[in-house]
ZAMARGU-4260 file (C-alpha; in steps of 0.2 Angstrom, whole numbers, plus 5000, padded with zeros to 4 digits):
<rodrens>
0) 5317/5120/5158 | 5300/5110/5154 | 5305/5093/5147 | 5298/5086/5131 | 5286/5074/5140
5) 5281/5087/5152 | 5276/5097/5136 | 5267/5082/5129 | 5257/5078/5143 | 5251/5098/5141
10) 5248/5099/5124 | 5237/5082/5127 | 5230/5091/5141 | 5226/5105/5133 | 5218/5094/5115
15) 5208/5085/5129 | 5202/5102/5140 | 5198/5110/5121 | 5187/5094/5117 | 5177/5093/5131
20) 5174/5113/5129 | 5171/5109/5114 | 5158/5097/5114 | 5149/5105/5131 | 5144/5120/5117
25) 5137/5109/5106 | 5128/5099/5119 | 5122/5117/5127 | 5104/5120/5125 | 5105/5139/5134
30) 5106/5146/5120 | 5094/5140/5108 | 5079/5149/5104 | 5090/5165/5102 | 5106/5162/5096
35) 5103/5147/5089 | 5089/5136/5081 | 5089/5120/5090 | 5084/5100/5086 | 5087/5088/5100
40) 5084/5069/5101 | 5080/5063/5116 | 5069/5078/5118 | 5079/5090/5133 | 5092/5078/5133
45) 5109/5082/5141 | 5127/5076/5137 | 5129/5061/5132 | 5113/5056/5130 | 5108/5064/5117
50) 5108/5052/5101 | 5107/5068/5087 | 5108/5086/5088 | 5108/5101/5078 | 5109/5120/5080
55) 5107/5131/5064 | 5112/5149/5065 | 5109/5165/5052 | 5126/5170/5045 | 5124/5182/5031
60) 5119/5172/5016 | 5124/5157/5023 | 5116/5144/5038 | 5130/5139/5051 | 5125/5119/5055
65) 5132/5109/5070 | 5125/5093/5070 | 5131/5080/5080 | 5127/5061/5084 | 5131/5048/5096
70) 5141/5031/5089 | 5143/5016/5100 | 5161/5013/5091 | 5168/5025/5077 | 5179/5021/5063
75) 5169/5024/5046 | 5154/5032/5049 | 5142/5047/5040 | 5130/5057/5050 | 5119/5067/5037
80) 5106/5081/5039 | 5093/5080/5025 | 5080/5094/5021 | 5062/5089/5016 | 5047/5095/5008
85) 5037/5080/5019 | 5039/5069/5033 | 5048/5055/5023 | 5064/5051/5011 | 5064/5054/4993
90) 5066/5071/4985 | 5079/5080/4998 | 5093/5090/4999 | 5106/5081/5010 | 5122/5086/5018
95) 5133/5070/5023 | 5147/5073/5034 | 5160/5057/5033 | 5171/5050/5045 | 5186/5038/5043
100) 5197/5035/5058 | 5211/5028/5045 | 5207/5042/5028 | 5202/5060/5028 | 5186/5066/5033
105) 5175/5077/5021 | 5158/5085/5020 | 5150/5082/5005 | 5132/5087/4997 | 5120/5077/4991
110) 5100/5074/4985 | 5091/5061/4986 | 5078/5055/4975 | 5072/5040/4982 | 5074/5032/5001
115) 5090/5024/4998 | 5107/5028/4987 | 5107/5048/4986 | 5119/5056/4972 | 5133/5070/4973
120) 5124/5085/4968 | 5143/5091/4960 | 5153/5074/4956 | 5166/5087/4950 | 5163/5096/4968
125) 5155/5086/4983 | 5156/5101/4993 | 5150/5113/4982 | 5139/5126/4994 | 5149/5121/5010
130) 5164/5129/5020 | 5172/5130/5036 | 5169/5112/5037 | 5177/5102/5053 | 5171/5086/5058
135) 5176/5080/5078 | 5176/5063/5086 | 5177/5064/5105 | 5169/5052/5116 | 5162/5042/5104
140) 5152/5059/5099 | 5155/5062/5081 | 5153/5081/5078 | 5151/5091/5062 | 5151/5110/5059
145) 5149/5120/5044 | 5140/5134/5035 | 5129/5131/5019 | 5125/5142/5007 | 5104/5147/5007
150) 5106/5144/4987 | 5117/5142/4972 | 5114/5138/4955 | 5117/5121/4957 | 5101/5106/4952
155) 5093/5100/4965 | 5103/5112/4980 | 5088/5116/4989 | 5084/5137/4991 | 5086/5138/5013
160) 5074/5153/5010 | 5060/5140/5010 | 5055/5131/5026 | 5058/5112/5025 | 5056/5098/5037
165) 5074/5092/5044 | 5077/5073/5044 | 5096/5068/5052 | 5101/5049/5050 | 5118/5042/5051
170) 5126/5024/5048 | 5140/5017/5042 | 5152/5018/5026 | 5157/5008/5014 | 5175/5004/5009
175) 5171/5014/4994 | 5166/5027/5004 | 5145/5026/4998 | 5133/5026/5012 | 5126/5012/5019
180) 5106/5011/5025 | 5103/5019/5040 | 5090/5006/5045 | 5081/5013/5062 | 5094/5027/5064
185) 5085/5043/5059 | 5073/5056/5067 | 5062/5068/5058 | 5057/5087/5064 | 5039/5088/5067
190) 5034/5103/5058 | 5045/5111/5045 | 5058/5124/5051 | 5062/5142/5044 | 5082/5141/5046
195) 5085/5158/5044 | 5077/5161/5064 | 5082/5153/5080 | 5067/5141/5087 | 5068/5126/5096
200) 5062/5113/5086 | 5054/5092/5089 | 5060/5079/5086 | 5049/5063/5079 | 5058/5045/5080
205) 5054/5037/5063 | 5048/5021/5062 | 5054/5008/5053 | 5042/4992/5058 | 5033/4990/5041
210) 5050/4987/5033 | 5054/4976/5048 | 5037/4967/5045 | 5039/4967/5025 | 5056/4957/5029
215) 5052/4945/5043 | 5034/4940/5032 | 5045/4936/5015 | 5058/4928/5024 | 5046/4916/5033
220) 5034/4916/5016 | 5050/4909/5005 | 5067/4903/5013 | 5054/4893/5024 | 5039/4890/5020
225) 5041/4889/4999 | 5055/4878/5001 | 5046/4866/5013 | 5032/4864/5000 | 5044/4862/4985
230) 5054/4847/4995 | 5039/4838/5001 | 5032/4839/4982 | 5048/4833/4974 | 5056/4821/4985
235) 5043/4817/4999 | 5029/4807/4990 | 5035/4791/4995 | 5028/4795/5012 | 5012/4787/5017
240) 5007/4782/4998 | 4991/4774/5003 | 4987/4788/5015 | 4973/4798/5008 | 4962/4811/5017
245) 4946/4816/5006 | 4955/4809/4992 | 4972/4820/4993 | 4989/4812/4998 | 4999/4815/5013
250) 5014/4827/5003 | 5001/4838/4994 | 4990/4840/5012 | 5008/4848/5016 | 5014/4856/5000
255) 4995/4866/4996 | 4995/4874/5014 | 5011/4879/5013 | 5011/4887/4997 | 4993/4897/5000
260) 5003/4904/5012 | 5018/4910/5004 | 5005/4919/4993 | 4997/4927/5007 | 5012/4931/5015
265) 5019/4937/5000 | 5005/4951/4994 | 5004/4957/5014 | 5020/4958/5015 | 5019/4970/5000
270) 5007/4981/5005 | 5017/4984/5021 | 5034/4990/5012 | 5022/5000/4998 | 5010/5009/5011
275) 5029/5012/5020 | 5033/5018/5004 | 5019/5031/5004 | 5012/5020/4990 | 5024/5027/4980
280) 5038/5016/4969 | 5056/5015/4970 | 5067/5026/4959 | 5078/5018/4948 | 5091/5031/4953
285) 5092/5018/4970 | 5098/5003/4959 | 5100/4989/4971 | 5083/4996/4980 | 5076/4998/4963
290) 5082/4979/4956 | 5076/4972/4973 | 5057/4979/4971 | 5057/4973/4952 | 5062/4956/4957
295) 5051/4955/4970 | 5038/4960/4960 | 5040/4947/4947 | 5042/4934/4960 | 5023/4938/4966
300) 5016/4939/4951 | 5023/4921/4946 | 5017/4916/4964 | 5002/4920/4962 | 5001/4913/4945
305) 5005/4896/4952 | 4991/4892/4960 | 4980/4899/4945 | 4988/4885/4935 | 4986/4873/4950
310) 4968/4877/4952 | 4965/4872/4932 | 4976/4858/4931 | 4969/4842/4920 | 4965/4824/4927
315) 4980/4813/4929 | 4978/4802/4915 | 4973/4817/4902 | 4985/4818/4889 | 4990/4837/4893
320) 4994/4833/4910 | 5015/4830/4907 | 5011/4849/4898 | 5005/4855/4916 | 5018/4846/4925
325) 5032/4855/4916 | 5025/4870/4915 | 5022/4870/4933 | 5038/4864/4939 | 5046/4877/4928
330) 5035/4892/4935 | 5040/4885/4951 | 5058/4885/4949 | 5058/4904/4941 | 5047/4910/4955
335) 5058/4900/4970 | 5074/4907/4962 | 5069/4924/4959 | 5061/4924/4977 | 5078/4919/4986
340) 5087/4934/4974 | 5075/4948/4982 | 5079/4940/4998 | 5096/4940/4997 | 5096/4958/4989
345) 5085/4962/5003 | 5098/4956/5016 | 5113/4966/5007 | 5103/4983/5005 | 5096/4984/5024
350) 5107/4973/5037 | 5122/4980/5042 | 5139/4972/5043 | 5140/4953/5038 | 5122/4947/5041
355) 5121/4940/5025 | 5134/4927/5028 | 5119/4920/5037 | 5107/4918/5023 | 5122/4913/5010
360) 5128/4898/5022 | 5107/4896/5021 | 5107/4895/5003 | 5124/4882/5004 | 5115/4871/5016
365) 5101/4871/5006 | 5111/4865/4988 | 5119/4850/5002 | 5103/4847/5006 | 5095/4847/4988
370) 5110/4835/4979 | 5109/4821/4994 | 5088/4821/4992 | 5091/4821/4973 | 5104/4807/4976
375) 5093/4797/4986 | 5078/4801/4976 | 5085/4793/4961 | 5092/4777/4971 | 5075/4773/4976
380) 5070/4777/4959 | 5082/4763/4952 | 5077/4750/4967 | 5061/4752/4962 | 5064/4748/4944
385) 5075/4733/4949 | 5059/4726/4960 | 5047/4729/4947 | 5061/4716/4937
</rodrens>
């Protein structure tokens, strides 16, 4: 008689045999172009190195879908399939398979109505329009398969008749089950596809280096630069008092620079993330996305009325001068602190894991940094009163 661990080690066997069948038919590119409708990233590429694929397949009134993505470690990740009337996010119809190593998995449909945060079509019914769902991990190849409907009644559950371009991305989840940003993680068909024949479609990588840009030019223009200029205006004027270079002290020679340039920076910065955009602005369906972009907005326009107020300023000894001072500090203070919230927003929205305990031990260091300046500031502030007695 077969023993208990000889029937183990077979039925492990077997599960491993099935899997690797399994996966070599998705991988399989023979029969694309007449059984199936394939999309491949790296163009041509075989096994393992393929990062996303998809095959589509006529099935009565519905499309069969096997799409399938490559994970460097798998516990709670989505791989979604998105269909599109152009070349970029915002308006489309998505289908998000989930995985969770430690909970069920599920395939669930979605739109999207900006770039970021899509919404359950059916809150009632995630998977309304989908069946014969299975989703695989194997080789740290996350496989899903299931058929769609070509339409339904439901809003926004796009009609497979028409021909749409096909966008795949895939990222993490949170706790709560929502998906993450996909950040660089994504590809984009180069023309739009008829889903209802077998063709062999290309793949375009989609580039994310203006939002890459946009990010690395506001963190340089205000965690940096800004705050440089604010501390060498409040708490660095003791420096070379009697140093003055066509008439200007040695702290304003740094703190003006400095803060032309976060302008600058600033209003580049923002062309680079609108023109990513398509010039187009963020939907408030994409809350975090949406209070990030107003923030940031608001923090421009205050910077940029800064050096308006600067540029007008009265004489030293004109009697509306302590008006200006105040007035500028304040706008000062709004614009620094609105600027480090869209940073920080920023950071949460479009880094993955914990990347923003950098900028929060940032922030901390900064307070330290701020409270023994302001302490020193006002001891020297009191010697000086002393020496004047």
């Amino acid at each position: 008689m077969i023993s208990l661990s000889q029937m183990l080690a077979k039925l492990v066997l077997f599960c491993l045999t099935f899997g690797q069948l399994y996966a070599a038919e998705i991988l399989n590119s023979t029969d694309c172009s007449f059984k199936y409708g394939c999309f491949y990233s790296p163009k041509d590429c075989v096994d393992d190195q393929c990062e996303f694929v998809a095959k589509w397949r006529l099935i009565e009134d519905q499309i069969e879908f096997i799409i399938a993505a490559k994970f460097d470690k798998l516990k709670q990740n989505w791989l979604a399939i998105a269909f599109s009337y152009d070349k970029s996010m915002g308006n489309d119809s998505v289908v998000a398979c989930k995985f969770n190593a430690d909970a069920n998995n599920n395939v669930q449909n979605y739109y999207n109505p900006g770039q970021f945060d899509p919404e359950l079509i059916n809150s009632k019914e995630p998977s309304e329009g989908l069946s014969d769902v299975k989703i695989t991990n194997f080789k740290g190849l996350l496989i899903c398969t299931f058929k769609r409907d070509k339409s339904t009644n439901a809003k926004n559950f796009f009609d497979l008749n028409e021909n749409y371009y096909l966008l795949m991305a895939k990222g993490d989840l949170e706790k709560d089950g929502s998906l993450t940003y996909h950040g660089s993680d994504k590809i984009i068909s180069q023309q739009k596809i008829d889903f209802n024949i077998a063709l062999e479609a290309k793949s375009v990588k989609v580039s994310t280096n203006f939002v890459k840009i946009h990010a690395i030019l506001m963190i340089i223009a205000w965690p940096f630069l800004s705050t440089i200029g604010i501390l060498f205006a409040r708490y660095y004027k003791s420096i070379f008092p009697k140093m003055n270079i066509t008439g200007v002290q040695f702290w304003f020679l740094i703190h003006r620079p400095f803060m032309i340039s976060v302008c600058l920076l600033s209003l580049i910065g923002f062309g680079f993330i609108f023109s990513y955009k398509n010039w187009s602005w963020t939907s408030q369906s994409s809350v975090k996305n949406f209070t990030h972009s107003i923030i940031g907005l608001v923090t421009i326009i205050l910077s940029l009325i800064q050096p308006m107020m600067a540029f007008f300023r009265p004489d030293k000894l004109a009697d509306n001068r302590p008006v200006f001072n105040w007035a500028h500090r304040l706008v000062g203070i709004l614009v620094y602190s609105s600027s480090i919230t869209a940073v920080f927003l920023g950071v949460i929205i479009f880094l993955k894991n914990f990347h923003w305990i950098g900028l929060f031990s940032w922030i901390v260091w900064l307070v330290i940094l701020i409270v023994l300046l302001e302490v020193f500031h006002s001891r020297s502030s009191t010697d000086k009163g002393l020496s004047v007695l």
